[in-house]
Backbone atoms as SQL, in Angstrom:
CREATE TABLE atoms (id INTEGER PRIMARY KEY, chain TEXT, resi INTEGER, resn TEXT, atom TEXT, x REAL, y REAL, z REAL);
INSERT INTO atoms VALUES
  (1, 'A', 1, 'UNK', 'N', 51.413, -15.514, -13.387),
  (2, 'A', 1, 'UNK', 'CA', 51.720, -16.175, -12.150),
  (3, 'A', 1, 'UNK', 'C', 51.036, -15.498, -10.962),
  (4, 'A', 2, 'UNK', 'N', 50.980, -13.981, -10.538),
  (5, 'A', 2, 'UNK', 'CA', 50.864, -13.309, -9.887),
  (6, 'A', 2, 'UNK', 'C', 48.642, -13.217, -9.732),
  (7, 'A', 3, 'UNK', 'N', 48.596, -13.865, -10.946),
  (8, 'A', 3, 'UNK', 'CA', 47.079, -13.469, -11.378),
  (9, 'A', 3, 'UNK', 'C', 46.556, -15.276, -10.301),
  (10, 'A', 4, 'UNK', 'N', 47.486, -16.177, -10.978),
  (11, 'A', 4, 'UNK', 'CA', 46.861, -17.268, -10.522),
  (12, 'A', 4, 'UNK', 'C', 46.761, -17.436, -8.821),
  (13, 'A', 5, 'UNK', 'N', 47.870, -16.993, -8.361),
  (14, 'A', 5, 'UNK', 'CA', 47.924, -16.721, -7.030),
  (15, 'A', 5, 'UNK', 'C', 47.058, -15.701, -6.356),
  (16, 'A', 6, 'UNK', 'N', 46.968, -14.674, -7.048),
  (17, 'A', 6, 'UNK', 'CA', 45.790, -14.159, -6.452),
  (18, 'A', 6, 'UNK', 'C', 44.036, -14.811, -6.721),
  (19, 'A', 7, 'UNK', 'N', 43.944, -15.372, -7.707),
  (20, 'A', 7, 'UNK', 'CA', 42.873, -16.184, -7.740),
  (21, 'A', 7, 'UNK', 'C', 42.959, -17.311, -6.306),
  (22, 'A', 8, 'UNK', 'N', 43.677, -18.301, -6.317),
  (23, 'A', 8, 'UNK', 'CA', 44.120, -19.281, -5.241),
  (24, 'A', 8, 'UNK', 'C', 43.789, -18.404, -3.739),
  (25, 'A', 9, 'UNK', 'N', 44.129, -17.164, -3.744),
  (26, 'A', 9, 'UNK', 'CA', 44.255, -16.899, -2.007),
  (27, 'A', 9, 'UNK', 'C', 42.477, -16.415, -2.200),
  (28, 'A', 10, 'UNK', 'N', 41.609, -16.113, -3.407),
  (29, 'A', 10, 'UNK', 'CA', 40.429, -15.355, -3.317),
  (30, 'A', 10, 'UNK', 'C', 39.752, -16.948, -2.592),
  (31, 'A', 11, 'UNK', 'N', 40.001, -17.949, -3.663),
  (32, 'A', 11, 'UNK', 'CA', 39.114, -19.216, -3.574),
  (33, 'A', 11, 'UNK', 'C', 39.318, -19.786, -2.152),
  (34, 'A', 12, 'UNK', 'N', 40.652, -19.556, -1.409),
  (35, 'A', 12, 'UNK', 'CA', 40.931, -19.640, 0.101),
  (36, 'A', 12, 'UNK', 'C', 40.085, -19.052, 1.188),
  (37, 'A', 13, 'UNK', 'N', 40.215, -17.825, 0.760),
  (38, 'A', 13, 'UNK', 'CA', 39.356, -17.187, 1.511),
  (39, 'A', 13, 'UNK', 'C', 37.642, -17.492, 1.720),
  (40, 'A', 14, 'UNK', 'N', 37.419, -17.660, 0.583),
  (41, 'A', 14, 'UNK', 'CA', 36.116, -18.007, 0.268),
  (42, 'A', 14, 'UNK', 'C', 35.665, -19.277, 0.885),
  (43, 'A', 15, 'UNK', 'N', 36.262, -20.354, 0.717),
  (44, 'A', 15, 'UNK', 'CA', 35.725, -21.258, 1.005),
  (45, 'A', 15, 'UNK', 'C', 36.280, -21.086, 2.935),
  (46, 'A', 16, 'UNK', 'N', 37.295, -20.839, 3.321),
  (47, 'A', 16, 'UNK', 'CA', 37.536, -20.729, 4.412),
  (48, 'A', 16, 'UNK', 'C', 35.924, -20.254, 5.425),
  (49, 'A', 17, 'UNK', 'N', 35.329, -19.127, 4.644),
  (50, 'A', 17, 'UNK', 'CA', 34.527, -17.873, 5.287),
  (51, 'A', 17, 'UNK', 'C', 33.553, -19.316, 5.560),
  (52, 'A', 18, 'UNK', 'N', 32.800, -19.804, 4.602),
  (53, 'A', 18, 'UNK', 'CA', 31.858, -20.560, 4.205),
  (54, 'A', 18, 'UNK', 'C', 31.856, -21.649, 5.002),
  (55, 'A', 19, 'UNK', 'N', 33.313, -22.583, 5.423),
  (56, 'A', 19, 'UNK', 'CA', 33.521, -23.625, 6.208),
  (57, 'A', 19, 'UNK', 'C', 33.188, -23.142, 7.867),
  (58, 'A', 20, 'UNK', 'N', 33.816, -21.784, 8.075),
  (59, 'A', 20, 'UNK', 'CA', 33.769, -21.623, 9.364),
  (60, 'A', 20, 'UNK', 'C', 32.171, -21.095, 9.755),
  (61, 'A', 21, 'UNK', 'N', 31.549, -20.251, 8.707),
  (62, 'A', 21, 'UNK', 'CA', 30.242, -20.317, 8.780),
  (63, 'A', 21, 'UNK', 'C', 29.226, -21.250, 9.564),
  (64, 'A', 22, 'UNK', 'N', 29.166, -22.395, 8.365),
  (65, 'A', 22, 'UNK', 'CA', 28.985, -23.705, 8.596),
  (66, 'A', 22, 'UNK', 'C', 29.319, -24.361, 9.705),
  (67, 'A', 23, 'UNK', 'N', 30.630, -24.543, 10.312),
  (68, 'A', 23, 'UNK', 'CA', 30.784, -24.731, 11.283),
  (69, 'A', 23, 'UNK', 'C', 29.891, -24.237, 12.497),
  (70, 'A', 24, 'UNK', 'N', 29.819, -22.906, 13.076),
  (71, 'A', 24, 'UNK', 'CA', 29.007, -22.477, 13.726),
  (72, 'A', 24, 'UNK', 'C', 27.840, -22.812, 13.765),
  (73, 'A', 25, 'UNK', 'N', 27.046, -22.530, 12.351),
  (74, 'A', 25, 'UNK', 'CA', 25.903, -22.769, 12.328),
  (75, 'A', 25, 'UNK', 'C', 25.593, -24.104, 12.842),
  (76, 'A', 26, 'UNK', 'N', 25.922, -25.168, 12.388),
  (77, 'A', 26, 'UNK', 'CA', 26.094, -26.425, 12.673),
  (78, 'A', 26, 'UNK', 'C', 25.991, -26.705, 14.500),
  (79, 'A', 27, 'UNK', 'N', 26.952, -25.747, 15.033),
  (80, 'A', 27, 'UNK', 'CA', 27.530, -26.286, 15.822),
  (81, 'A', 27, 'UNK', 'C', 26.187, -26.580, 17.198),
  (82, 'A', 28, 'UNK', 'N', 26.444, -27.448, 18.631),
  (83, 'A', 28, 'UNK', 'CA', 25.816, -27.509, 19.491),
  (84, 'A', 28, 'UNK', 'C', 25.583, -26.407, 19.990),
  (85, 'A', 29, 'UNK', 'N', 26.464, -25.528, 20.689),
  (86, 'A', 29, 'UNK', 'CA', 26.397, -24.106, 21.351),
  (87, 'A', 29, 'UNK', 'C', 25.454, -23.224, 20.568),
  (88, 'A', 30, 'UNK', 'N', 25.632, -23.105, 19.529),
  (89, 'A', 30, 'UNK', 'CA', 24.151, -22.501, 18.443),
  (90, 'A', 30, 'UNK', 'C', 22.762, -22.888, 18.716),
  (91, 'A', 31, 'UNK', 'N', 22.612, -24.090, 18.615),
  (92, 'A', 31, 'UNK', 'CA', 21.369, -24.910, 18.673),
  (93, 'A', 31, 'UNK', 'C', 20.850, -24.705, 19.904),
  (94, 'A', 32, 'UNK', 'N', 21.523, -24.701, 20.720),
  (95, 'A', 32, 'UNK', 'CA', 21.078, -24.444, 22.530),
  (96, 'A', 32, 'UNK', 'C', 21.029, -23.417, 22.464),
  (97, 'A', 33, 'UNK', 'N', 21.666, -22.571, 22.092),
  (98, 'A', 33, 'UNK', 'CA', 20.814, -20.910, 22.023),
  (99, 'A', 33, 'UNK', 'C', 20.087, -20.379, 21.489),
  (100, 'A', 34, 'UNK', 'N', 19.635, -20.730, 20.143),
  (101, 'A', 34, 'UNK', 'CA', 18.538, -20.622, 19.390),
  (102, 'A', 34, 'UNK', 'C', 17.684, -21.175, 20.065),
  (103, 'A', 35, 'UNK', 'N', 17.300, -22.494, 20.493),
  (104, 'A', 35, 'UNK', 'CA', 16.081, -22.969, 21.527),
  (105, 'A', 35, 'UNK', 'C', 15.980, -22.541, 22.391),
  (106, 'A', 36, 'UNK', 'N', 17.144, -21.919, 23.078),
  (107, 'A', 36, 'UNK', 'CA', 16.677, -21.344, 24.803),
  (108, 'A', 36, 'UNK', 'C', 15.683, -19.806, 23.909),
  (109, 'A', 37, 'UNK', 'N', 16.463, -19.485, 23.291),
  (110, 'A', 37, 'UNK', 'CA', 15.857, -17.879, 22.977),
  (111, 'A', 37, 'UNK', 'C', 14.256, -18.265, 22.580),
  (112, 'A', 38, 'UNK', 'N', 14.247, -19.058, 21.488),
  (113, 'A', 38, 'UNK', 'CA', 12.993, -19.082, 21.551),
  (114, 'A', 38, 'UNK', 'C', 11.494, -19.907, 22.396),
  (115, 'A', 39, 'UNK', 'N', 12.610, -20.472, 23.532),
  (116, 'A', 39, 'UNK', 'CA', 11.875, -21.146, 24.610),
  (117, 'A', 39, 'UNK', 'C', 11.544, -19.734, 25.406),
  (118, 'A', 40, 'UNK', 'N', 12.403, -18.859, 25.361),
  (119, 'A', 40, 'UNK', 'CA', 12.499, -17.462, 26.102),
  (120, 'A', 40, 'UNK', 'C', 11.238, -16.329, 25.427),
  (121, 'A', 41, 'UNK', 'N', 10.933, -16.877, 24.289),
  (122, 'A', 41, 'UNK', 'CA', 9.941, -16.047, 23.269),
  (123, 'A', 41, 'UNK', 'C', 8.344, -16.638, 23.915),
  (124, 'A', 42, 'UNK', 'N', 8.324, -17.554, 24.087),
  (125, 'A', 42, 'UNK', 'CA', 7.424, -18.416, 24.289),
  (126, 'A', 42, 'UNK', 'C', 7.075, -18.233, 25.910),
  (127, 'A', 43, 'UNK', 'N', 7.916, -18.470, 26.775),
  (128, 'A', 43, 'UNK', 'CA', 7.653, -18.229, 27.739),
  (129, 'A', 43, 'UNK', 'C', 6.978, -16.504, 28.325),
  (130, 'A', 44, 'UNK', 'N', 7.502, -15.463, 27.113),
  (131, 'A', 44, 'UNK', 'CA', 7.123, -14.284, 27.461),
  (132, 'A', 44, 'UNK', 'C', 5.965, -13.725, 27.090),
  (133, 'A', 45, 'UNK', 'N', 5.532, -14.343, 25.781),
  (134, 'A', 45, 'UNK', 'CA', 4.301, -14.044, 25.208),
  (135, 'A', 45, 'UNK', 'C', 3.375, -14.769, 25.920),
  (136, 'A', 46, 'UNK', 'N', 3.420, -15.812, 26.573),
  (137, 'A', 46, 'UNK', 'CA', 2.480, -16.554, 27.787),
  (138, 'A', 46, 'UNK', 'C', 2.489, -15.659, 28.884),
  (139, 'A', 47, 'UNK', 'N', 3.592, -15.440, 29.518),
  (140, 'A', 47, 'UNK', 'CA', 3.341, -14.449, 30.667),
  (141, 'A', 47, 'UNK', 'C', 2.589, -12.895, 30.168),
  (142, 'A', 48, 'UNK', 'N', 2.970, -12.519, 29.252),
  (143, 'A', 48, 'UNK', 'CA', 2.077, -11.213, 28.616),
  (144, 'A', 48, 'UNK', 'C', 0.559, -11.271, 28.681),
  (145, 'A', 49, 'UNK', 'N', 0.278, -12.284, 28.086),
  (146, 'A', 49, 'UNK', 'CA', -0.972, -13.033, 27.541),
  (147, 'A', 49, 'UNK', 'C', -1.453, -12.973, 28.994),
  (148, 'A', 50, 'UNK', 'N', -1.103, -13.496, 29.832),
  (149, 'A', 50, 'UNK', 'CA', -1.889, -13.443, 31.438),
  (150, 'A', 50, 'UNK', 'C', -2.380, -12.335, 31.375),
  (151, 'A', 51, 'UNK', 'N', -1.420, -10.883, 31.260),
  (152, 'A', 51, 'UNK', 'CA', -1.949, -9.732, 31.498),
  (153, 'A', 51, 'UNK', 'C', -2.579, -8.846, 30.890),
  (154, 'A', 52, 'UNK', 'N', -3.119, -9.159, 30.070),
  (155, 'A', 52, 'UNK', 'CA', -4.191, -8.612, 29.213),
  (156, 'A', 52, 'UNK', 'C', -5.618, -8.594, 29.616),
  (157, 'A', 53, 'UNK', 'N', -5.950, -7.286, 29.660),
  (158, 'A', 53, 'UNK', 'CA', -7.001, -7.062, 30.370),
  (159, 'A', 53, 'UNK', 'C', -8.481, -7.881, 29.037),
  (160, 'A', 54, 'UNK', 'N', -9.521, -8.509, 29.656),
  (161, 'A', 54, 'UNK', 'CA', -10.586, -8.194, 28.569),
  (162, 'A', 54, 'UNK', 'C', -11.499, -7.714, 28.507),
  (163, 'A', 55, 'UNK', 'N', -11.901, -7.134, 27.603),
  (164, 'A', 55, 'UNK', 'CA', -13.053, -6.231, 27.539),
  (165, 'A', 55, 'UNK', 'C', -13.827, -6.626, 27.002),
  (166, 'A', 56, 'UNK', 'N', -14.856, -6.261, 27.552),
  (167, 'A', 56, 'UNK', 'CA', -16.585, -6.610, 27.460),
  (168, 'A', 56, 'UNK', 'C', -16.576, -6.078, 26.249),
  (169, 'A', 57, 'UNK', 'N', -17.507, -6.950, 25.499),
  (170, 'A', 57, 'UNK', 'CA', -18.336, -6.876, 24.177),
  (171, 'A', 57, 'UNK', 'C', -19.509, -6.071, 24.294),
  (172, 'A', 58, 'UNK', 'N', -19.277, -4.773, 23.783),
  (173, 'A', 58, 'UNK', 'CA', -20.453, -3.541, 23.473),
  (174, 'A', 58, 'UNK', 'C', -20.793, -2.968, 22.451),
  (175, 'A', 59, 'UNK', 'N', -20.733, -4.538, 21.376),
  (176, 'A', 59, 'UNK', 'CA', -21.135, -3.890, 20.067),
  (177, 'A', 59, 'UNK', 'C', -22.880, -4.765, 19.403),
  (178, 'A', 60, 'UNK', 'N', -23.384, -5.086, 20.499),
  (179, 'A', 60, 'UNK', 'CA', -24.350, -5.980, 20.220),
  (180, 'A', 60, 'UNK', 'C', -25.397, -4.610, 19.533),
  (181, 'A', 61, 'UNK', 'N', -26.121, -5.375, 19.113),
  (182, 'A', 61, 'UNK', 'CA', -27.174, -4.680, 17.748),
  (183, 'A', 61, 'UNK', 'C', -26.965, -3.455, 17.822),
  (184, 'A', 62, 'UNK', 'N', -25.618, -3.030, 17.174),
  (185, 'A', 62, 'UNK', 'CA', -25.239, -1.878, 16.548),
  (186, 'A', 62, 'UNK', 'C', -25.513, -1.601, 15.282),
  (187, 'A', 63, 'UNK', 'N', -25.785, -2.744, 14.450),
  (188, 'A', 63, 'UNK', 'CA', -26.135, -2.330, 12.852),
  (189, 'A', 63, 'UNK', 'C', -27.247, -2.354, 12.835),
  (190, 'A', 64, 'UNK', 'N', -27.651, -1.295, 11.921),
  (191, 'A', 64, 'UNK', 'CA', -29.402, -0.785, 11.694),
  (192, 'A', 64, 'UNK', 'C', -29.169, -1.300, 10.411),
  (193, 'A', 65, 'UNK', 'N', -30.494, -2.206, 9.930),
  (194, 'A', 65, 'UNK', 'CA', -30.540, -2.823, 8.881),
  (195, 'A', 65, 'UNK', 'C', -31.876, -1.332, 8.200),
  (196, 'A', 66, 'UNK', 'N', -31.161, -0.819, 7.081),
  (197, 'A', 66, 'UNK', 'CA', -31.778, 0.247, 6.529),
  (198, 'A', 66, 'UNK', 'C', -32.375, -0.737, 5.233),
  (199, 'A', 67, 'UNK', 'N', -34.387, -0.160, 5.389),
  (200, 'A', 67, 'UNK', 'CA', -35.110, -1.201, 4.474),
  (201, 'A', 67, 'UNK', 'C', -34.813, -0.670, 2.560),
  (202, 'A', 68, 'UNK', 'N', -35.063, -1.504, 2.286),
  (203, 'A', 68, 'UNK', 'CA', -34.433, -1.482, 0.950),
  (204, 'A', 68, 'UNK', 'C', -35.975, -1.177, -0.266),
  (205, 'A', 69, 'UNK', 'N', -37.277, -1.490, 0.567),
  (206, 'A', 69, 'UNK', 'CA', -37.990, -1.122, -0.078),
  (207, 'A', 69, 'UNK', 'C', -38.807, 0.626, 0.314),
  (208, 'A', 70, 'UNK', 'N', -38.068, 1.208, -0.343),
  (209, 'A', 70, 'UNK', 'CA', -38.420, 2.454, -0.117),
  (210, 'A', 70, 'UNK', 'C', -39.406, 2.417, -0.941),
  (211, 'A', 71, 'UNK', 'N', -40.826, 3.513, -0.991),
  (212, 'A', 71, 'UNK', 'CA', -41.386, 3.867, -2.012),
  (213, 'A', 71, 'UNK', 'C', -41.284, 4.839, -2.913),
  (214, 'A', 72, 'UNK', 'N', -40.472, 5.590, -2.710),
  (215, 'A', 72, 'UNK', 'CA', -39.779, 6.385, -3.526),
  (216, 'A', 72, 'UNK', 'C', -39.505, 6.088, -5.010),
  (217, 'A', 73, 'UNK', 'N', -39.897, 7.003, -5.716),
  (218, 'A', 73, 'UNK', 'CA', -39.952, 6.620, -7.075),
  (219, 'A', 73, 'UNK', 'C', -38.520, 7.173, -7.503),
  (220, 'A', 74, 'UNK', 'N', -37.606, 6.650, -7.900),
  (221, 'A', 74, 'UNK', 'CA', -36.517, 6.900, -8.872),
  (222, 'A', 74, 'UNK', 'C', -35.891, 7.155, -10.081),
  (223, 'A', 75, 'UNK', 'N', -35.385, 8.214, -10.227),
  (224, 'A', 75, 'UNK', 'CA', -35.740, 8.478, -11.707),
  (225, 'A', 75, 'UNK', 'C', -34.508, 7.466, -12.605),
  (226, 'A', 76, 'UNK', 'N', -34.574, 6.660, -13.235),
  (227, 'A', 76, 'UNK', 'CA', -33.971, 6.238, -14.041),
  (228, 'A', 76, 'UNK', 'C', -33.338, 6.750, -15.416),
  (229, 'A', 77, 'UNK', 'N', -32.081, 6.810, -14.775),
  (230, 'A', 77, 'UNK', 'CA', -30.941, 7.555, -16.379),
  (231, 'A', 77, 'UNK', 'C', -30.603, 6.698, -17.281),
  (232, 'A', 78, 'UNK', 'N', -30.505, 6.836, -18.356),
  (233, 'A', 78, 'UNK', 'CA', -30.131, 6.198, -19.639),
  (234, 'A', 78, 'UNK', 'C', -28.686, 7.029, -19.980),
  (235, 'A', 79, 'UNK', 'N', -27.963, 6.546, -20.173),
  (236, 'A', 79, 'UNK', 'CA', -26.261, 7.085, -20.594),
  (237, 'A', 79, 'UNK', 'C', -26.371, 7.776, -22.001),
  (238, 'A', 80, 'UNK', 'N', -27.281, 7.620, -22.925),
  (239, 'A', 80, 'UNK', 'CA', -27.446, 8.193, -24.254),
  (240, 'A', 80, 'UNK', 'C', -28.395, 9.284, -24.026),
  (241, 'A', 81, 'UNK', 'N', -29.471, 9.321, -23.131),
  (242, 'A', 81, 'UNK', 'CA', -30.072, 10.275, -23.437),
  (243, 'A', 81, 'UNK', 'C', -29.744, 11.546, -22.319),
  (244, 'A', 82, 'UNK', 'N', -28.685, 10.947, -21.661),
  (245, 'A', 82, 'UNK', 'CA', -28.439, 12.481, -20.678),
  (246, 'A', 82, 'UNK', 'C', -27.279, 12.796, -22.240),
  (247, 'A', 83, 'UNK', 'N', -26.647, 12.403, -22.611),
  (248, 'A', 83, 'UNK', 'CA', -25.764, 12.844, -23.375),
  (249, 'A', 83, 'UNK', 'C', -26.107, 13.536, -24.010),
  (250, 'A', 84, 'UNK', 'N', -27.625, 13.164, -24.856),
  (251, 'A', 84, 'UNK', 'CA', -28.378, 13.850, -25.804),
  (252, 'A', 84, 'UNK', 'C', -29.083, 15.098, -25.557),
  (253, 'A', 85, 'UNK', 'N', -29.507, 15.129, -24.200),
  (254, 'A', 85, 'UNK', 'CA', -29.928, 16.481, -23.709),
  (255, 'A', 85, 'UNK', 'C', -28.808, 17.337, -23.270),
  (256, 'A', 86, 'UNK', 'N', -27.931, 17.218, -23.092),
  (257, 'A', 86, 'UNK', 'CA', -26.897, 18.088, -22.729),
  (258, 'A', 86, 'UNK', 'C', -26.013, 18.944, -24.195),
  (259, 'A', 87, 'UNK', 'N', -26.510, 18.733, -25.425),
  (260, 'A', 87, 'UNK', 'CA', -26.071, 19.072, -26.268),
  (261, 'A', 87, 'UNK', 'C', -26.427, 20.448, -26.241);
């Protein structure tokens, strides 16, 4: 008896938490504050955005294109025969 009743007041509670939840969430007073806030987000990152300084672009022909035809002769390794000389 004592078991079922305490089951009954858990499932009370529970759904109680969940209804009044809901409720809120739901409710008008929510909705108008969630939009003002993020009308308030919006409005601040615009006013920020004004004040941002910009800075001049001073990266013009900074990359040195290094030529690829060197004449340099290279010695070419083989994976078996360094192995083989190292014995």
């Amino acid at each position: 008896m004592f078991k079922e009743i305490k089951y009954l007041i858990f499932v009370i509670v529970i759904s109680l938490f969940i209804f009044i939840n809901l409720k809120y969430y739901f409710s008008d007073t929510n909705k108008k504050k969630s939009f003002r806030s993020l009308s308030n987000f919006n409005d601040n990152i615009n006013l920020y955005s004004e004040k941002i300084p910009i800075l001049e672009d001073d990266t013009k022909d900074i990359i040195e294109y290094a030529e690829e035809n060197n004449n340099k002769k290279k010695k070419k390794f083989n994976f078996w025969k360094l192995l083989e000389n190292n014995e």
